[in-house]
KOLROVEX-282354 format. One line per 5 residues: number of its first residue (from 1); their letters; for each residue z, y, x of N, C-alpha, C. Coordinates in nm, 2 decimals, always signed. Each point is the difference from the previous one (the first is absolute). Layout:
NUM) a) Z:Y:X:Z:Y:X:Z:Y:X; ...;
//
This chain:
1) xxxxx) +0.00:-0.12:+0.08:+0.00:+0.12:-0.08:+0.00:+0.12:+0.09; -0.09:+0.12:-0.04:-0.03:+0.14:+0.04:+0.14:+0.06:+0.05; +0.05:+0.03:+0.03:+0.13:+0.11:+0.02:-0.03:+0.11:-0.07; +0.09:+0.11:-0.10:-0.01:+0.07:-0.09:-0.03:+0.12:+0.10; +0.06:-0.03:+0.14:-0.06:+0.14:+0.06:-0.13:+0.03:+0.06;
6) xxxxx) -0.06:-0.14:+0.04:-0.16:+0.01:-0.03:-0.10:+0.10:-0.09; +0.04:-0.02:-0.12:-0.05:+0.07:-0.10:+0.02:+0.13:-0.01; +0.15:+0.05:+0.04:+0.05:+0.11:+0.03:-0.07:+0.11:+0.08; -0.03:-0.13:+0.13:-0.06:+0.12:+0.13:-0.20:-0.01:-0.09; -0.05:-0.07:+0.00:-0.09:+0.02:-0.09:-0.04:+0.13:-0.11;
11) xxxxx) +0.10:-0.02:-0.09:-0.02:+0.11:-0.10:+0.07:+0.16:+0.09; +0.08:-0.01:+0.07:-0.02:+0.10:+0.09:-0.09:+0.07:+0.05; -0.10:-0.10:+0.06:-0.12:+0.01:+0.10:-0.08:+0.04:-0.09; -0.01:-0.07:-0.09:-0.12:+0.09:-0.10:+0.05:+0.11:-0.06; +0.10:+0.05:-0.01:+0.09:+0.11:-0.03:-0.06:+0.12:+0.09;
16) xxxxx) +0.03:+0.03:+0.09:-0.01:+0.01:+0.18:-0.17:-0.02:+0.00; -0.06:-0.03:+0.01:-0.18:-0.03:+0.02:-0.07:+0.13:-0.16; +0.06:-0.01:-0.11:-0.05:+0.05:-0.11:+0.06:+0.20:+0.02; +0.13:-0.03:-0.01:+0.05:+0.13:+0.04:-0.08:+0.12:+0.15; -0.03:-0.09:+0.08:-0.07:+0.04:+0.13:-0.13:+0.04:-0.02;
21) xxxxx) -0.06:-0.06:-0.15:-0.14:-0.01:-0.03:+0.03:+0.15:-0.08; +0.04:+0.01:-0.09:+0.02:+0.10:-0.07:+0.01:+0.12:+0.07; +0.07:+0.03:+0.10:+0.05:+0.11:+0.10:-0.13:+0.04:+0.09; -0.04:-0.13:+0.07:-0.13:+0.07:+0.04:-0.16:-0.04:-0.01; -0.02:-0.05:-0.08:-0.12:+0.01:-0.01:-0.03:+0.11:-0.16;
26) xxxxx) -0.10:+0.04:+0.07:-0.07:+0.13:-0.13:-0.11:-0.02:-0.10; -0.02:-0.11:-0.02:-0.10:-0.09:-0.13:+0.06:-0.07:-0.07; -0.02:+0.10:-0.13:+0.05:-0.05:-0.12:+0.01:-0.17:+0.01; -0.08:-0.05:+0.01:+0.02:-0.16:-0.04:+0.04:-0.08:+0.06; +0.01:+0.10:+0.13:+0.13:-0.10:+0.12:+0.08:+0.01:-0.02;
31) xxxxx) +0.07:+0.14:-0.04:+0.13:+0.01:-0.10:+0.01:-0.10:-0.08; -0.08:+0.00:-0.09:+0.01:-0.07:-0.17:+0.05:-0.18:+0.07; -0.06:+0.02:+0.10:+0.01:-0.17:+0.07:+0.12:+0.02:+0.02; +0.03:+0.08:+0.09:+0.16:+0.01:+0.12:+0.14:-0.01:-0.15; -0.01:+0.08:-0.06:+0.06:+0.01:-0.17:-0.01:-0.17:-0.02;
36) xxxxx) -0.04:-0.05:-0.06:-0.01:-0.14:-0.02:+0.05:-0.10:+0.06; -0.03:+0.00:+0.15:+0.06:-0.02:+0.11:+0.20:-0.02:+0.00; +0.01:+0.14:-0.03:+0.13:+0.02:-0.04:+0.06:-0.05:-0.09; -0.09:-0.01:-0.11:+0.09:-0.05:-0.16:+0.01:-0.20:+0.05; -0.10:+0.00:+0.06:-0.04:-0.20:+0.01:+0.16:+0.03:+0.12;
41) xxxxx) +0.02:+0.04:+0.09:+0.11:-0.01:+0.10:+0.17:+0.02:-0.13; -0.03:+0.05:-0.09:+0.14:+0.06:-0.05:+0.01:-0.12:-0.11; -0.15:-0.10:-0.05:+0.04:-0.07:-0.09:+0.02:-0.13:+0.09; -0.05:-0.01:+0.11:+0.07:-0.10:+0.08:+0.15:-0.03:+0.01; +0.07:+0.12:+0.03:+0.13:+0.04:+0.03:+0.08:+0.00:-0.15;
46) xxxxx) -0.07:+0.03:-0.10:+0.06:-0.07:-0.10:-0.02:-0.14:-0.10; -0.05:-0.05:+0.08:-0.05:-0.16:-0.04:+0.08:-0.06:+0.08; +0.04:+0.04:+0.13:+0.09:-0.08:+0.09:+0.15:-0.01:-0.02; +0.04:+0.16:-0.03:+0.16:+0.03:-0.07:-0.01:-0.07:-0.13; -0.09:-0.04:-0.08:-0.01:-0.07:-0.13:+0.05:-0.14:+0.02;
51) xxxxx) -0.05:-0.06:+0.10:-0.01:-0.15:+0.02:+0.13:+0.01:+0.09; +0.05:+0.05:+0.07:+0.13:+0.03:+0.07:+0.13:-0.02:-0.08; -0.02:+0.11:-0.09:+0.10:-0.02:-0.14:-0.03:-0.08:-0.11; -0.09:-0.06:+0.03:+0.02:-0.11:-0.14:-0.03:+0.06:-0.13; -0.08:+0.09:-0.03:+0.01:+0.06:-0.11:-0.19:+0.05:-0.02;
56) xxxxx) -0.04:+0.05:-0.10:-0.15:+0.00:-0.01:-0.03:+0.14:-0.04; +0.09:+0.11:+0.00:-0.02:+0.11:-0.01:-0.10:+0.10:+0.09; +0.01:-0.01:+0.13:-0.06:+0.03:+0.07:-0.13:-0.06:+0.04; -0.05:-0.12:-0.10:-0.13:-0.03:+0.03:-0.07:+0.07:-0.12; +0.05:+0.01:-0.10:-0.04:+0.08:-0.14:+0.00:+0.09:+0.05;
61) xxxxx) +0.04:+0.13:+0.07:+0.01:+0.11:+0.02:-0.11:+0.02:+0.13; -0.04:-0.12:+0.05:-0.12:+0.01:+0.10:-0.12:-0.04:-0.09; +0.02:-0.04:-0.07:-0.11:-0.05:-0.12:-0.08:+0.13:-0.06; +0.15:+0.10:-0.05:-0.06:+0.13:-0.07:-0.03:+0.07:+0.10; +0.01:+0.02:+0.15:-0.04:+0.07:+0.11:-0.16:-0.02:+0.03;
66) xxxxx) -0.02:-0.15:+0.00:-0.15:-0.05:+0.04:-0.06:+0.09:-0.12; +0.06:-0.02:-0.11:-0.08:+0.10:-0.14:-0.02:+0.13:+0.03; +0.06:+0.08:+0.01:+0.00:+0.13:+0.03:-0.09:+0.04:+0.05; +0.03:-0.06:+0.19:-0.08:-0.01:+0.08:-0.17:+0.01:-0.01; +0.00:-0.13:-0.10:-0.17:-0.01:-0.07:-0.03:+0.12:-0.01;
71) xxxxx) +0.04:+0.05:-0.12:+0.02:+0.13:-0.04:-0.01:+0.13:+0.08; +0.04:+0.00:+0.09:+0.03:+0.07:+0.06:-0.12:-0.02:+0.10; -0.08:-0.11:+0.05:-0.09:+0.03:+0.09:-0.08:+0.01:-0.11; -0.04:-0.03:-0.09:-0.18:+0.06:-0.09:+0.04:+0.11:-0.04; +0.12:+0.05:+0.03:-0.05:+0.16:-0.08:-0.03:+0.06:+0.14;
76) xxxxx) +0.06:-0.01:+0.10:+0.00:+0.04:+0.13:-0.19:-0.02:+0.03; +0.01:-0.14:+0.00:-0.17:-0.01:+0.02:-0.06:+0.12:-0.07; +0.00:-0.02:-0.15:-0.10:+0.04:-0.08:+0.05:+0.15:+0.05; +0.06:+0.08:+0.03:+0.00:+0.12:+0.02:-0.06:+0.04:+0.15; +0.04:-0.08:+0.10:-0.09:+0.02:+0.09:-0.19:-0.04:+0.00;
81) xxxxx) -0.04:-0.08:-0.10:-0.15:-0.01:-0.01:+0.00:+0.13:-0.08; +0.11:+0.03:-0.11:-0.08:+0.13:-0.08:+0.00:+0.14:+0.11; +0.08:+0.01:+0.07:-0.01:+0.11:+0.11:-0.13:+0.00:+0.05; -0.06:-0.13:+0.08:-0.10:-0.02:+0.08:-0.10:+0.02:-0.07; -0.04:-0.02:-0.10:-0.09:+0.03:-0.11:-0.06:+0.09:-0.06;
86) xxxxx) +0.12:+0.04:-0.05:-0.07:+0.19:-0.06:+0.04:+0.05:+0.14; +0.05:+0.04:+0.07:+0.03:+0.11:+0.11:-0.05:-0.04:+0.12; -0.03:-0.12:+0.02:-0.09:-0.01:+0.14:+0.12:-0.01:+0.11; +0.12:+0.01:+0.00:+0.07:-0.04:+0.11:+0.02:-0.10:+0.04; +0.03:+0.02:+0.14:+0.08:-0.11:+0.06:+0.15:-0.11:-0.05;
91) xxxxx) +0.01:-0.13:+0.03:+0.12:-0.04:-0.04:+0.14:+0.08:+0.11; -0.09:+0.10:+0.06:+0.13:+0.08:+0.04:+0.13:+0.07:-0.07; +0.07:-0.05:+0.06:+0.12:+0.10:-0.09:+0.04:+0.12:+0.00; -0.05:+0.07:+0.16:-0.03:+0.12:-0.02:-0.10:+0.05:-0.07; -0.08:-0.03:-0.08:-0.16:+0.04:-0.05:+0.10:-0.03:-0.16;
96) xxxxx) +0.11:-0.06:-0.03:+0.04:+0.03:-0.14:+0.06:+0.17:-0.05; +0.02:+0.07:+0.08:+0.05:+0.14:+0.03:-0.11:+0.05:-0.10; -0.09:-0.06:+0.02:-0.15:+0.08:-0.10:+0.06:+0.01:-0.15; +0.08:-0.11:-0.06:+0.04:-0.01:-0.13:+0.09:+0.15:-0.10; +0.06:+0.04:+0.15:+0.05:+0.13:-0.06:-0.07:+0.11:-0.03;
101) x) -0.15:+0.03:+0.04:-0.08:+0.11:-0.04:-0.06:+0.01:-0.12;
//
């Protein structure tokens, strides 16, 4: 059997790799990735404390996360093809600054 802190340093690491992503890279959809990144590291870490404590709360609560998430990347998508679309920009995230004029 795995050791519980296996999983631990894992969802860390994808914690740590996703967060890093967000901070510096400047295209929208590496974000949208790095973001993702993060939630899949946070539902790890609670799928492991679930199975730890004996109890199924924390896998339901990763269940409505993975939902969100969905959620959360097609509107993200669909907003960055509608940018690219009518306005001709870049998936830059400096080039979203245009939205305010």
């Amino acid at each position: 059997m795995v050791p519980i802190t296996h999983f631990l340093y894992l969802a860390t690491g994808l914690f740590a790799i996703g967060a890093a992503g967000v901070l510096l890279r400047r295209n929208a959809l590496m974000v949208l990735m790095s973001l993702e990144l993060m939630l899949t590291g946070v539902n790890l870490a609670l799928v492991t404390f679930s199975r730890a404590w004996g109890n199924h709360e924390g896998q339901i609560f990763a269940f409505f996360c993975i939902a969100v998430a969905a959620a959360e990347a097609a509107i993200g998508l669909a907003l960055v093809v509608a940018l690219f679309r009518g306005r001709r920009v870049s998936a830059n995230l400096d080039d979203l600054r245009l939205l305010r004029d």
